[in-house]
Biotite code that builds the C-alpha atoms (Angstrom):
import biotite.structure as struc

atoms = struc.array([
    struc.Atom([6.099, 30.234, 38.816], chain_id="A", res_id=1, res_name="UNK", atom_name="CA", element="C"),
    struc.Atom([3.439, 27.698, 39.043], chain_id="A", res_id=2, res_name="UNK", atom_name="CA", element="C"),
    struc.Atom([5.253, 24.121, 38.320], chain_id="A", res_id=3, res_name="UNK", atom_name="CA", element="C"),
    struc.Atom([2.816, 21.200, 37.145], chain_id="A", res_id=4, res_name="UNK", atom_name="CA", element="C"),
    struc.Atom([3.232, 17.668, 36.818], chain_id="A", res_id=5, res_name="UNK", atom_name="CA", element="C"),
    struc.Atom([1.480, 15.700, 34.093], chain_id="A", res_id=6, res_name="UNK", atom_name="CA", element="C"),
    struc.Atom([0.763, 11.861, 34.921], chain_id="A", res_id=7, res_name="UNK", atom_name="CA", element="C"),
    struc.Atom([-1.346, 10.030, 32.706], chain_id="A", res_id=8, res_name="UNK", atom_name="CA", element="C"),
    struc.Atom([-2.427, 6.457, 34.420], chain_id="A", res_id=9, res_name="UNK", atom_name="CA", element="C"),
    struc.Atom([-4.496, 3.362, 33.335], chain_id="A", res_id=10, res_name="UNK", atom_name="CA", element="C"),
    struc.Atom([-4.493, 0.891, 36.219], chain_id="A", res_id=11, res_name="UNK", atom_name="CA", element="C"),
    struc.Atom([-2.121, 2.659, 38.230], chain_id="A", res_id=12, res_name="UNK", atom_name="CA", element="C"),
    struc.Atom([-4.164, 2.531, 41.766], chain_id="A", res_id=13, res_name="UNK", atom_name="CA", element="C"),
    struc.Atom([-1.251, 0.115, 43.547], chain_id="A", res_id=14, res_name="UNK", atom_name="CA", element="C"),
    struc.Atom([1.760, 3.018, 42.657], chain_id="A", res_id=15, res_name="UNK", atom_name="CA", element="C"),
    struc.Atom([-0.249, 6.578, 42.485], chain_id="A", res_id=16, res_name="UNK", atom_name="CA", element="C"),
    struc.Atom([-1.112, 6.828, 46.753], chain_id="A", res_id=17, res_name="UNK", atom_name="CA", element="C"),
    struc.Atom([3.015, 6.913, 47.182], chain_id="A", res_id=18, res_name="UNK", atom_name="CA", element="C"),
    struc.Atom([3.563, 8.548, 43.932], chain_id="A", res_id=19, res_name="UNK", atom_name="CA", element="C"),
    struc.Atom([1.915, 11.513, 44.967], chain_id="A", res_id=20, res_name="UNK", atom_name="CA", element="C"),
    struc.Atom([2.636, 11.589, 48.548], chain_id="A", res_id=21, res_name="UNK", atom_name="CA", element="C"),
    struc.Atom([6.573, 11.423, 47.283], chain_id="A", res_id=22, res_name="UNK", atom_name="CA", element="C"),
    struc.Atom([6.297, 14.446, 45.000], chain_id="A", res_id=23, res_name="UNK", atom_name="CA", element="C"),
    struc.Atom([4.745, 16.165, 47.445], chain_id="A", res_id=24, res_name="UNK", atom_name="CA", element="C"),
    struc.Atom([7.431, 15.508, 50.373], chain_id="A", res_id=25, res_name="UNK", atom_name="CA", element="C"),
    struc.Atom([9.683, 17.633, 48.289], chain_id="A", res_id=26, res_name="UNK", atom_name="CA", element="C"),
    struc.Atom([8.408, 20.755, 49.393], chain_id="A", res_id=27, res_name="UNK", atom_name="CA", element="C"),
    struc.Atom([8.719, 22.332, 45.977], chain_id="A", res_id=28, res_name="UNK", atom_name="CA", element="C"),
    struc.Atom([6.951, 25.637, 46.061], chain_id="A", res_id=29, res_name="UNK", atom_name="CA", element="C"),
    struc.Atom([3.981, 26.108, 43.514], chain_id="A", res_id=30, res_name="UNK", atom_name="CA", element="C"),
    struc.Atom([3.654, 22.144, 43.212], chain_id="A", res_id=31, res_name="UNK", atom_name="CA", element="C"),
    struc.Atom([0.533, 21.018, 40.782], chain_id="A", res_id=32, res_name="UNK", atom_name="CA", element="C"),
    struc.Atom([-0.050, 17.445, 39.728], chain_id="A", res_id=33, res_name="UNK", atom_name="CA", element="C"),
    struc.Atom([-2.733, 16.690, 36.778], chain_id="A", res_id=34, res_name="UNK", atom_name="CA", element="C"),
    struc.Atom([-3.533, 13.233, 36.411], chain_id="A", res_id=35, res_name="UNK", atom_name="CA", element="C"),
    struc.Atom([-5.114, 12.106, 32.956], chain_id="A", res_id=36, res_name="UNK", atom_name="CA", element="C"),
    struc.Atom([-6.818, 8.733, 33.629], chain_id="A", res_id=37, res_name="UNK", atom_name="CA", element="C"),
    struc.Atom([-8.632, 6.218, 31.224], chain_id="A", res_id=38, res_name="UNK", atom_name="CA", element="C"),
    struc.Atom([-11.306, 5.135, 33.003], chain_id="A", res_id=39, res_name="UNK", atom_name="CA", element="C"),
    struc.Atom([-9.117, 3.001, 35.226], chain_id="A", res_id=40, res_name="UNK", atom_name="CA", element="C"),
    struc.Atom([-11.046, -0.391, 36.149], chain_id="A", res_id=41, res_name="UNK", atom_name="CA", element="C"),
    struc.Atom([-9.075, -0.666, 38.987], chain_id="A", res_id=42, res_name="UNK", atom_name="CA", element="C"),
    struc.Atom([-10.503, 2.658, 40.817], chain_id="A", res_id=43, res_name="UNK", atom_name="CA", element="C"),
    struc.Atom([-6.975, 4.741, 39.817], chain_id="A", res_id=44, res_name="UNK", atom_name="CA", element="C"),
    struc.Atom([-9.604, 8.058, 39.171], chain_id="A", res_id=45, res_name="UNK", atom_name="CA", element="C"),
    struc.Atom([-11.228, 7.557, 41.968], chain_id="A", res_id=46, res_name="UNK", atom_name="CA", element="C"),
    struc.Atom([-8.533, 7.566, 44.178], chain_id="A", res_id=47, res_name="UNK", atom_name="CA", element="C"),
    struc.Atom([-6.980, 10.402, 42.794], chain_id="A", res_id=48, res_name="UNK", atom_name="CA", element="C"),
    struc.Atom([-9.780, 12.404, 43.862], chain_id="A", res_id=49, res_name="UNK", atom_name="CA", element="C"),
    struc.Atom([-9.755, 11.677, 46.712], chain_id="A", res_id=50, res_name="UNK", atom_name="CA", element="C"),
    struc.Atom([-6.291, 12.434, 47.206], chain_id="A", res_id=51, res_name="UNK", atom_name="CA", element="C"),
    struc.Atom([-7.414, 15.842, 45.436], chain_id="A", res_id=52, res_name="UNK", atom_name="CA", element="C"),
    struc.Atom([-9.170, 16.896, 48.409], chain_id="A", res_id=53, res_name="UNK", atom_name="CA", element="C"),
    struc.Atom([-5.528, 17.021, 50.306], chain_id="A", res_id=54, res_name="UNK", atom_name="CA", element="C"),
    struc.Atom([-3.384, 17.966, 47.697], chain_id="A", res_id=55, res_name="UNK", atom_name="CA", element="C"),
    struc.Atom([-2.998, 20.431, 44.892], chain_id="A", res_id=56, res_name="UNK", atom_name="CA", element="C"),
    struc.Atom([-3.930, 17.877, 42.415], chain_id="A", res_id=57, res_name="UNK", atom_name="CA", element="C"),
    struc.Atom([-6.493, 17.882, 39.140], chain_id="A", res_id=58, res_name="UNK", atom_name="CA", element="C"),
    struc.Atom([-7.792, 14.379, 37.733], chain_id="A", res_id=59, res_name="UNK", atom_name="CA", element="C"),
    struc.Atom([-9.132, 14.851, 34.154], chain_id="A", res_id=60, res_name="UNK", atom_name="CA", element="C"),
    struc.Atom([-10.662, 11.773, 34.060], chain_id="A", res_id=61, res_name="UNK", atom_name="CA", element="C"),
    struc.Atom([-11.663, 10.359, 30.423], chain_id="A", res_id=62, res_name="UNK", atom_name="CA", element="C"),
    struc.Atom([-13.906, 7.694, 28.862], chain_id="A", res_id=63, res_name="UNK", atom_name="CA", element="C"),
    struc.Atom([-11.911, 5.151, 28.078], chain_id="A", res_id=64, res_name="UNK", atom_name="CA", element="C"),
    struc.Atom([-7.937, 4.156, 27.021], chain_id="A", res_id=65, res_name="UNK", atom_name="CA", element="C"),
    struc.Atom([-7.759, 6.654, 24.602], chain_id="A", res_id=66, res_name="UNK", atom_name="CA", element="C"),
    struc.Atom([-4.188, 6.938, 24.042], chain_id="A", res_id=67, res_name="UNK", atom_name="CA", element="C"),
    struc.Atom([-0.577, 7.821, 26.160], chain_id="A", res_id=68, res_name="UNK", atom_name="CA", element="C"),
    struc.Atom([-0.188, 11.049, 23.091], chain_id="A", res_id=69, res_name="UNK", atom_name="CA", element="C"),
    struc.Atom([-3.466, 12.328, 23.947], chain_id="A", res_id=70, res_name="UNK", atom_name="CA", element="C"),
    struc.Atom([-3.581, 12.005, 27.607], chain_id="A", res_id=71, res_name="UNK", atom_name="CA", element="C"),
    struc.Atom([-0.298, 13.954, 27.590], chain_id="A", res_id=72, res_name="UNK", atom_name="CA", element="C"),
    struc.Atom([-2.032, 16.645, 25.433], chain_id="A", res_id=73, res_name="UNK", atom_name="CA", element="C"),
    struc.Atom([-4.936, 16.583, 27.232], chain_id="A", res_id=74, res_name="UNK", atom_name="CA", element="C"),
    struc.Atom([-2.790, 17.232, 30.906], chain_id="A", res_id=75, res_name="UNK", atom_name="CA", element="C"),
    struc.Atom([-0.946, 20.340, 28.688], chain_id="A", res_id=76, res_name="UNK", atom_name="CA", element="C"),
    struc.Atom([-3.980, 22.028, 27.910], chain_id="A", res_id=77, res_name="UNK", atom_name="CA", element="C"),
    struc.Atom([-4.921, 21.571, 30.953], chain_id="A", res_id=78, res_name="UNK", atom_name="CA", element="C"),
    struc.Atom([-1.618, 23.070, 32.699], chain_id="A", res_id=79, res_name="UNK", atom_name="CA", element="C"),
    struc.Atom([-1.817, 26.108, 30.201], chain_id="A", res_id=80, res_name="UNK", atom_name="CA", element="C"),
    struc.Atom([-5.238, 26.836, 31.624], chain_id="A", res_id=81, res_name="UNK", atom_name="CA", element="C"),
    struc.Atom([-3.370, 27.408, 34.604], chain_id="A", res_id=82, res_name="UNK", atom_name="CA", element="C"),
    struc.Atom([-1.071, 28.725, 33.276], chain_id="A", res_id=83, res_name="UNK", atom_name="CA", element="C"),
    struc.Atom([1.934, 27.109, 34.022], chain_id="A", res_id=84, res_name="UNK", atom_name="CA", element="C"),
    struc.Atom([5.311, 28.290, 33.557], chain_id="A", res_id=85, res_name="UNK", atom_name="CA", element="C"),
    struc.Atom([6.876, 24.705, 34.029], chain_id="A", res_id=86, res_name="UNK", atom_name="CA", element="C"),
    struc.Atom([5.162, 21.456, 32.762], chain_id="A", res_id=87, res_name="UNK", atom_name="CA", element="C"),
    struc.Atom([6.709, 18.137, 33.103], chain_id="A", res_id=88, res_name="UNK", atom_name="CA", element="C"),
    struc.Atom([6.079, 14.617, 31.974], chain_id="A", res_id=89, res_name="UNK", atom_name="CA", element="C"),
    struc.Atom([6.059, 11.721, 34.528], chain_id="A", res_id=90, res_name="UNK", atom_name="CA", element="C"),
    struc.Atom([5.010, 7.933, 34.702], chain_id="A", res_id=91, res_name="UNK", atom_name="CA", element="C"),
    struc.Atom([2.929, 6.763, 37.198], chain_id="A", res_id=92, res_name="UNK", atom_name="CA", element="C"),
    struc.Atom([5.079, 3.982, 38.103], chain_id="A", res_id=93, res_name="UNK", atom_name="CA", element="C"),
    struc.Atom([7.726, 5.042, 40.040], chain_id="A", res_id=94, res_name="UNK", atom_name="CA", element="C"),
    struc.Atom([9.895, 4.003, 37.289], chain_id="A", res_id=95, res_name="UNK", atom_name="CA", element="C"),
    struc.Atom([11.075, 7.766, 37.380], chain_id="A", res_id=96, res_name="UNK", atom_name="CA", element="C"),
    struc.Atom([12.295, 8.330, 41.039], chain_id="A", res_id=97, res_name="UNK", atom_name="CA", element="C"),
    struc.Atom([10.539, 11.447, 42.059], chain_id="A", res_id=98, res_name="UNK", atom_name="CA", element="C"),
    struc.Atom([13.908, 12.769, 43.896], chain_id="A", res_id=99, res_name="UNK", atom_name="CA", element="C"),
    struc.Atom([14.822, 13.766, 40.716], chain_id="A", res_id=100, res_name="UNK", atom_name="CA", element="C"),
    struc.Atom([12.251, 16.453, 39.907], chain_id="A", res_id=101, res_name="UNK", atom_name="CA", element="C"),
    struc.Atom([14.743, 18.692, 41.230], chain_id="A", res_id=102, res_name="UNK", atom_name="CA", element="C"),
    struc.Atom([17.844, 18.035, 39.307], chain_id="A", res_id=103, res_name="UNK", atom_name="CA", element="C"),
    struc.Atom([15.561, 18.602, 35.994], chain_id="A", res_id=104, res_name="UNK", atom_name="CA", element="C"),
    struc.Atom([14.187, 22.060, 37.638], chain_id="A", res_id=105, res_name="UNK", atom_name="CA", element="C"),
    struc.Atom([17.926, 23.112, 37.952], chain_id="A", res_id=106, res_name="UNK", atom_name="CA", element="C"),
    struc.Atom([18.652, 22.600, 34.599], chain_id="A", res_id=107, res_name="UNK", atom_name="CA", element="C"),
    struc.Atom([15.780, 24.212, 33.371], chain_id="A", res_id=108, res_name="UNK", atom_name="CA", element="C"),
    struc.Atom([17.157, 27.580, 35.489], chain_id="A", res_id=109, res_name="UNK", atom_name="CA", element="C"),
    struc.Atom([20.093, 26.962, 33.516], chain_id="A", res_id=110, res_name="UNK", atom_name="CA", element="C"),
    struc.Atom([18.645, 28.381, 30.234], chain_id="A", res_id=111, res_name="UNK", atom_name="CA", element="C"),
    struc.Atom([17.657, 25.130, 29.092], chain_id="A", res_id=112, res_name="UNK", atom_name="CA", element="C"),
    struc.Atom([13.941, 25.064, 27.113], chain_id="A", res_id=113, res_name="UNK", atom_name="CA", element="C"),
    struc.Atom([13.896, 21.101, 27.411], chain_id="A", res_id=114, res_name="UNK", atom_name="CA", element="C"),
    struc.Atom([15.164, 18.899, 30.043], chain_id="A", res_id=115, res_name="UNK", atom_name="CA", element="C"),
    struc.Atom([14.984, 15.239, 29.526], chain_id="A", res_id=116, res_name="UNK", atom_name="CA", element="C"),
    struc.Atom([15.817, 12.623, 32.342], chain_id="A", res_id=117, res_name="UNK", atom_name="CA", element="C"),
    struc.Atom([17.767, 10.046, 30.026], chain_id="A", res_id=118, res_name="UNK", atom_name="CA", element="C"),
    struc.Atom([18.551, 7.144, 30.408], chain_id="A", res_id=119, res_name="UNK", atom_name="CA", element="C"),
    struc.Atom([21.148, 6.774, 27.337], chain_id="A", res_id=120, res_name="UNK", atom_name="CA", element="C"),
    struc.Atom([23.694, 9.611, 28.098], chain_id="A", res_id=121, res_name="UNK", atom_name="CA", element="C"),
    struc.Atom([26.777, 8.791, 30.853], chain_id="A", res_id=122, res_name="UNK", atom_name="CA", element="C"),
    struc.Atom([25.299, 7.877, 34.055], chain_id="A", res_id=123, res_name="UNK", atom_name="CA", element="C"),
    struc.Atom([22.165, 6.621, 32.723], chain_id="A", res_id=124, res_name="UNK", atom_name="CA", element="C"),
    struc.Atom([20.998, 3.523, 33.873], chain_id="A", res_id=125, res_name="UNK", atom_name="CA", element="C"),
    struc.Atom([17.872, 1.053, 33.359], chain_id="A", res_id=126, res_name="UNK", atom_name="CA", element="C"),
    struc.Atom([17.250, -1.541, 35.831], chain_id="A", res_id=127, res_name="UNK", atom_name="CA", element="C"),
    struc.Atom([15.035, -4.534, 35.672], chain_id="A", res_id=128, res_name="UNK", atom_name="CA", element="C"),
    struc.Atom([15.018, -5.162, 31.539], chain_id="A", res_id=129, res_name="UNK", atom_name="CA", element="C"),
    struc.Atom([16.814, -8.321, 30.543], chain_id="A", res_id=130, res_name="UNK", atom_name="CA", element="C"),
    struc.Atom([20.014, -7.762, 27.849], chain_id="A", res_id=131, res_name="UNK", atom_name="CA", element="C"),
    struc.Atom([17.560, -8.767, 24.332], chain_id="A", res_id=132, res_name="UNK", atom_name="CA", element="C"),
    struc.Atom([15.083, -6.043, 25.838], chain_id="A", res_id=133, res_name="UNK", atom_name="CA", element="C"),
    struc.Atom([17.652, -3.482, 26.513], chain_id="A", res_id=134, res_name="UNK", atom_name="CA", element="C"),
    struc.Atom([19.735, -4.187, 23.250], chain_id="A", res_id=135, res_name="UNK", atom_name="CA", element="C"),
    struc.Atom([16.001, -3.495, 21.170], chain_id="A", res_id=136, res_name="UNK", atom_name="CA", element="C"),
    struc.Atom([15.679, -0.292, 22.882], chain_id="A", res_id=137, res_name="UNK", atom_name="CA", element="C"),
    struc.Atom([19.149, 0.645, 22.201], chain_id="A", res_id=138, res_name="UNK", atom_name="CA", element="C"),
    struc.Atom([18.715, -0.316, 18.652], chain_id="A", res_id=139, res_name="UNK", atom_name="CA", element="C"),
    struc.Atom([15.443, 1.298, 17.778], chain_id="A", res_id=140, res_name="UNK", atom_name="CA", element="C"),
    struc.Atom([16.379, 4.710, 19.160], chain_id="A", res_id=141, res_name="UNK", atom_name="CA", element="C"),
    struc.Atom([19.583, 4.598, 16.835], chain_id="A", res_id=142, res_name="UNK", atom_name="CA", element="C"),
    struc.Atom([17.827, 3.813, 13.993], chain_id="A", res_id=143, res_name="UNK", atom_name="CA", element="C"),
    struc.Atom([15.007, 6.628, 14.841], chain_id="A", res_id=144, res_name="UNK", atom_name="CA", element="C"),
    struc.Atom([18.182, 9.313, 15.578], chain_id="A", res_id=145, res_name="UNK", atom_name="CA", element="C"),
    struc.Atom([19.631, 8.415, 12.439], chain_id="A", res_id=146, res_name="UNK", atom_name="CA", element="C"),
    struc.Atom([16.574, 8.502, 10.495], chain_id="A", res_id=147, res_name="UNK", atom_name="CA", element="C"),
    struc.Atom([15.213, 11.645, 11.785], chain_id="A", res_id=148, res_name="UNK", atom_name="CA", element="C"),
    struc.Atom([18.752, 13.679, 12.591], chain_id="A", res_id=149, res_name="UNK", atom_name="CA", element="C"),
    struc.Atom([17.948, 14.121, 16.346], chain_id="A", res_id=150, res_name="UNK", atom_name="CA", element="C"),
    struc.Atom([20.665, 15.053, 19.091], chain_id="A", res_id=151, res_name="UNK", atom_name="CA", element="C"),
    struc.Atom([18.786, 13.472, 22.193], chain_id="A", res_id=152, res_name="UNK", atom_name="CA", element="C"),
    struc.Atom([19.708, 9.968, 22.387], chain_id="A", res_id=153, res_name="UNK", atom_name="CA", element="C"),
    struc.Atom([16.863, 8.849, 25.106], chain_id="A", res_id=154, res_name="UNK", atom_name="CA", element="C"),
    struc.Atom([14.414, 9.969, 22.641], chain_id="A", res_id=155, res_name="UNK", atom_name="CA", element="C"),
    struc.Atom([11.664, 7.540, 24.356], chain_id="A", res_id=156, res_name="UNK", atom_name="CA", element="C"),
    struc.Atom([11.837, 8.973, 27.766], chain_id="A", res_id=157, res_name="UNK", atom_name="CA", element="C"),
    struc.Atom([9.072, 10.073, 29.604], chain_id="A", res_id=158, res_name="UNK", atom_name="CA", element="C"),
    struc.Atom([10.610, 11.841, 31.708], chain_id="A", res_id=159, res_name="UNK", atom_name="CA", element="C"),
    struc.Atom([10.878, 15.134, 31.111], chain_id="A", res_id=160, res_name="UNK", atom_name="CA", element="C"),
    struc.Atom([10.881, 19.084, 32.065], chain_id="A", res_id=161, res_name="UNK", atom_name="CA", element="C"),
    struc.Atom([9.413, 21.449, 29.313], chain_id="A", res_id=162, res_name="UNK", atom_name="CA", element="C"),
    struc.Atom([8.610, 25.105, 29.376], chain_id="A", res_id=163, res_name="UNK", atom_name="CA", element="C"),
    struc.Atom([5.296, 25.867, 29.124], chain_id="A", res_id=164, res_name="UNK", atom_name="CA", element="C"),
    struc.Atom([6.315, 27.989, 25.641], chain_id="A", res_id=165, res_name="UNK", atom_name="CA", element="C"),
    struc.Atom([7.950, 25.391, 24.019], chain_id="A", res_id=166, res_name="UNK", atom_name="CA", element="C"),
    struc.Atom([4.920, 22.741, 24.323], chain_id="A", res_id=167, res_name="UNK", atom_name="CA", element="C"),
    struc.Atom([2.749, 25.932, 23.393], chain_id="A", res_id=168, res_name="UNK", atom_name="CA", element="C"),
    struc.Atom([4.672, 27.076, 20.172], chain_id="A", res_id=169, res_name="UNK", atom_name="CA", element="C"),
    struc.Atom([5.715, 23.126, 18.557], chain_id="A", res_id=170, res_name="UNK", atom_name="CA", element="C"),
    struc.Atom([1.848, 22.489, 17.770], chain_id="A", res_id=171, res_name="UNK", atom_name="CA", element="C"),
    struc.Atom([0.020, 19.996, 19.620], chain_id="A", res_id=172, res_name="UNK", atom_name="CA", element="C"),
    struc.Atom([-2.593, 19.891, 17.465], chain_id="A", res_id=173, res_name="UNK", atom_name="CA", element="C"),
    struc.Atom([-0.544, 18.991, 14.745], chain_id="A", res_id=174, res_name="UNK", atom_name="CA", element="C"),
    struc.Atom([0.739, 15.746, 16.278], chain_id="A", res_id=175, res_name="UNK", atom_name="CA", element="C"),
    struc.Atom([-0.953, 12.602, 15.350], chain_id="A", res_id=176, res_name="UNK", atom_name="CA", element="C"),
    struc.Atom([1.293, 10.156, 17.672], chain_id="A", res_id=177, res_name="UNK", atom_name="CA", element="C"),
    struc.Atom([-0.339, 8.452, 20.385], chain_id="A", res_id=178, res_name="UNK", atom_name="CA", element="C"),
    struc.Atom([1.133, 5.742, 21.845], chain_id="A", res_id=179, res_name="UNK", atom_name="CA", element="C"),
    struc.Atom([5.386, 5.804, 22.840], chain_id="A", res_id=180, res_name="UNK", atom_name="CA", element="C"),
    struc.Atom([5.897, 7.291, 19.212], chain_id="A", res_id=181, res_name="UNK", atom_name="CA", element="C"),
    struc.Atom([4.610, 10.489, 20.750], chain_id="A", res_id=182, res_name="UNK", atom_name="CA", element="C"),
    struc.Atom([7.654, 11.128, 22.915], chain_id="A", res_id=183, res_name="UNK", atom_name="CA", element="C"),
    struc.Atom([9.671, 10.798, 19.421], chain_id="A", res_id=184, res_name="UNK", atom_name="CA", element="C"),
    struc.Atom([7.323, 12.858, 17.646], chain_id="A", res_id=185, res_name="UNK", atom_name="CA", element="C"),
    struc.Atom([7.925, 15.458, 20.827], chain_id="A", res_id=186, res_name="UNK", atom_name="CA", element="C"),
    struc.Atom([11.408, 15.400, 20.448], chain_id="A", res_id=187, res_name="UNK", atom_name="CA", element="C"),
    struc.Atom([11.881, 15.967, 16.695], chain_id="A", res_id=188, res_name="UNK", atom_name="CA", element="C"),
    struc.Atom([9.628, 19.121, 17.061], chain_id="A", res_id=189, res_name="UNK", atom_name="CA", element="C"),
    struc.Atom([11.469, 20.408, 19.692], chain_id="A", res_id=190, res_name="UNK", atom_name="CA", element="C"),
    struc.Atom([14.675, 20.028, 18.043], chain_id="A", res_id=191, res_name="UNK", atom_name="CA", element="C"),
    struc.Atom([13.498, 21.038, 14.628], chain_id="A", res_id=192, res_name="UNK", atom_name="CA", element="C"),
    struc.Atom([12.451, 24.039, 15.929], chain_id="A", res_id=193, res_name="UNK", atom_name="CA", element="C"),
    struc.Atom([15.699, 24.958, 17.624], chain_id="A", res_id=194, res_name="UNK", atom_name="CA", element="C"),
    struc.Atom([14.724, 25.141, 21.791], chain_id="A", res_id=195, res_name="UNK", atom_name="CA", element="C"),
    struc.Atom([17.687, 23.892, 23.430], chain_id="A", res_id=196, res_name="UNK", atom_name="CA", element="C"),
    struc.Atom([17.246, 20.400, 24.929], chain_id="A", res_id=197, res_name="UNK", atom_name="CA", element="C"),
    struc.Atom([19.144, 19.232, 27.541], chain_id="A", res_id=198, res_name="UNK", atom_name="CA", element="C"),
    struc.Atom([19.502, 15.447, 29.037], chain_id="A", res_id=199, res_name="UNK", atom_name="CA", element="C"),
    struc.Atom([20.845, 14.472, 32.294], chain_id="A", res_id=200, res_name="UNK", atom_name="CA", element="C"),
    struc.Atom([21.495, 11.137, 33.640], chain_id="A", res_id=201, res_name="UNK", atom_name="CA", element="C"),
    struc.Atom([18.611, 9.204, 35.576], chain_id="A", res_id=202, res_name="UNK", atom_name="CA", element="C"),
    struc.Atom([18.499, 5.371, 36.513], chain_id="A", res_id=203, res_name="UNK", atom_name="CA", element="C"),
    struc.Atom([15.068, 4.136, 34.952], chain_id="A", res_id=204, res_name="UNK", atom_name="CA", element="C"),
    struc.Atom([13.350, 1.257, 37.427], chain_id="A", res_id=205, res_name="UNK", atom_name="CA", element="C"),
    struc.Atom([10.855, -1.092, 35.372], chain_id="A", res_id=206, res_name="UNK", atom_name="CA", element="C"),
    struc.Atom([7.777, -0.910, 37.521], chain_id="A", res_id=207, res_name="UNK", atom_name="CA", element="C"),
    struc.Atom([7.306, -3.051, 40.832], chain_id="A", res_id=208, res_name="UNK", atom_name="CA", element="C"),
    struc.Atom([3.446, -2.869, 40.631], chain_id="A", res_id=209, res_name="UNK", atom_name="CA", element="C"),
    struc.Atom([0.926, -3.257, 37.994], chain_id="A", res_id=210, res_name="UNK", atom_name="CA", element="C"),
    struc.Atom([1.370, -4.125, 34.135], chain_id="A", res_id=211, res_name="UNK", atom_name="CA", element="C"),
    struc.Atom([3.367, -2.762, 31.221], chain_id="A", res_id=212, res_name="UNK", atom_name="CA", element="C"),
    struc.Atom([1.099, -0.844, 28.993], chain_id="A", res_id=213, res_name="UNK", atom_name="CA", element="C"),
    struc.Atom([3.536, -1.281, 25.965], chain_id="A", res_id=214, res_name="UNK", atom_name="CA", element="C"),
    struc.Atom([2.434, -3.753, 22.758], chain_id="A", res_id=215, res_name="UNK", atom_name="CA", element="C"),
    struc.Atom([2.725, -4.679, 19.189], chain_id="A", res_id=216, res_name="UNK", atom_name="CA", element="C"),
    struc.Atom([0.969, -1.774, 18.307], chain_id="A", res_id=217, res_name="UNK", atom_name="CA", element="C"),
    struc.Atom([3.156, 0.485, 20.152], chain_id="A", res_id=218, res_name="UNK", atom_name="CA", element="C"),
    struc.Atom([6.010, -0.796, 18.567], chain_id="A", res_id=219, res_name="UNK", atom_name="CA", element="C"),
    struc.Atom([4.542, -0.261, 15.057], chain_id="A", res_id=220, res_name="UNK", atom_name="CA", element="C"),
    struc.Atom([3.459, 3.176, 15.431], chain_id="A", res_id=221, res_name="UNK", atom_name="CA", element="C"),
    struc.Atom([7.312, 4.142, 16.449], chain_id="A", res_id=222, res_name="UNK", atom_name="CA", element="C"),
    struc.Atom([8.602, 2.904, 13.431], chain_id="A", res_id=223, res_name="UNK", atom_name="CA", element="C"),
    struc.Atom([5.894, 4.169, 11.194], chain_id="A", res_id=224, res_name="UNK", atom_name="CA", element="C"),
    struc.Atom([6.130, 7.698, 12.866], chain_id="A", res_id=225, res_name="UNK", atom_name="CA", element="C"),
    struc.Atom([9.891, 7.549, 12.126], chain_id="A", res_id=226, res_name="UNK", atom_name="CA", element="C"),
    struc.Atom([9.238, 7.058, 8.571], chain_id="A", res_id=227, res_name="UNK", atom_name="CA", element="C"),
    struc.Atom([6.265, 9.766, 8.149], chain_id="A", res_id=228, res_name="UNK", atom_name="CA", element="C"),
    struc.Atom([8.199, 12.467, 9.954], chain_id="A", res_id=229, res_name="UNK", atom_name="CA", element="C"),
    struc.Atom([11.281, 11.788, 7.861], chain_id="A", res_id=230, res_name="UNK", atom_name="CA", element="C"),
    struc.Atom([9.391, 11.520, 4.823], chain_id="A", res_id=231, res_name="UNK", atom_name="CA", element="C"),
    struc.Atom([6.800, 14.449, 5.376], chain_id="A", res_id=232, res_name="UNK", atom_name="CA", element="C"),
    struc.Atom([6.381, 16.940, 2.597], chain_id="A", res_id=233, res_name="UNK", atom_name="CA", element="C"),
])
């Protein structure tokens, strides 16, 4: 079963080199990696393929920063084309330790449809956020949970294993999220329409290299999709 790896990057040249050469040293069979990328000024697409000609790799590589949501989308259609039985979400950098693609593949051959590397449930951990940055988090994914009625309590994480049918029957197309309020929007369709999701404990590292992409408007658009998903006719 082919097994791909979505990574969408902006400015991600100093982390993606050892990004993909880690994935990669895992040996896992029938191994794909699609990068979506921005237009990186840095030279991220460019990089990438190069790396493509040694690695079973795709770069889609877009006109400009046109959104986390639709990169994601973009790297799923992408991964159906090939059709891929597995399809995972994945940061560029390195704040999800590769090592633990495989714990997330197990629990997927548990009979789980969703498999979320969390950093809220027992075990979880987040390194390298100060306590008013952490306690936010905490706080806005409460509030979202409560709001919207969702079980997963990392409901932000970008982490995550999906089968290919569950991405393929919640409708893309349909989601209008596209900054971090996708991964919320994600959630609540994969929940509302009953695939079992599963989260496991994973120790987030804020990145060593490079620049948080989050802002204001990120921040907005979370609590705004809260309130249009729960209010929705």
């Amino acid at each position: 079963m082919l097994k791909c790896i979505v990574i969408p990057t902006y400015n991600e040249s100093e982390n993606i080199v050892e990004l993909v050469k880690a994935i990669f040293s895992l040996s896992i069979t029938d191994l794909h990696i699609v990068v979506v990328d921005d237009n990186s000024p840095d030279g991220t697409g460019r990089i990438v393929s190069e790396l493509a000609r040694e690695y079973p790799l795709t770069v889609i590589n877009r006109k400009g920063k046109l959104g986390l949501g639709s990169a994601y989308v973009a790297g799923f259609k992408k991964a159906f084309e090939m059709k891929a039985g597995l399809i995972f979400e994945m940061d560029a950098d390195f704040s999800h330790n590769p090592r633990d693609i495989p714990r997330l593949l197990e629990e997927i051959s548990q009979g789980n449809d969703v498999v979320i590397g969390s950093r809220r449930v027992f075990g979880g951990n987040v390194l390298g956020w100060n306590t008013r940055r952490n306690f936010q988090s905490k706080c806005a994914m409460l509030f979202a949970r409560f709001m919207l009625g969702l079980k997963t309590k990392d409901i932000t994480a970008g982490f995550r294993c999906f089968r290919s049918s569950v991405l393929e029957n919640i409708g893309l197309e349909k989601i209008t999220s596209n900054s971090y309020a996708f991964q919320e929007e994600v959630v609540y369709l994969c929940e509302k329409n009953g695939f079992k999701v599963k989260e496991i404990p994973v120790t987030f590292i804020d990145r060593q290299y490079g620049k948080s992409k989050l802002g204001v408007k990120d921040i907005l658009e979370f609590f705004w999709t809260i309130f249009r998903l729960r209010f929705k006719k």
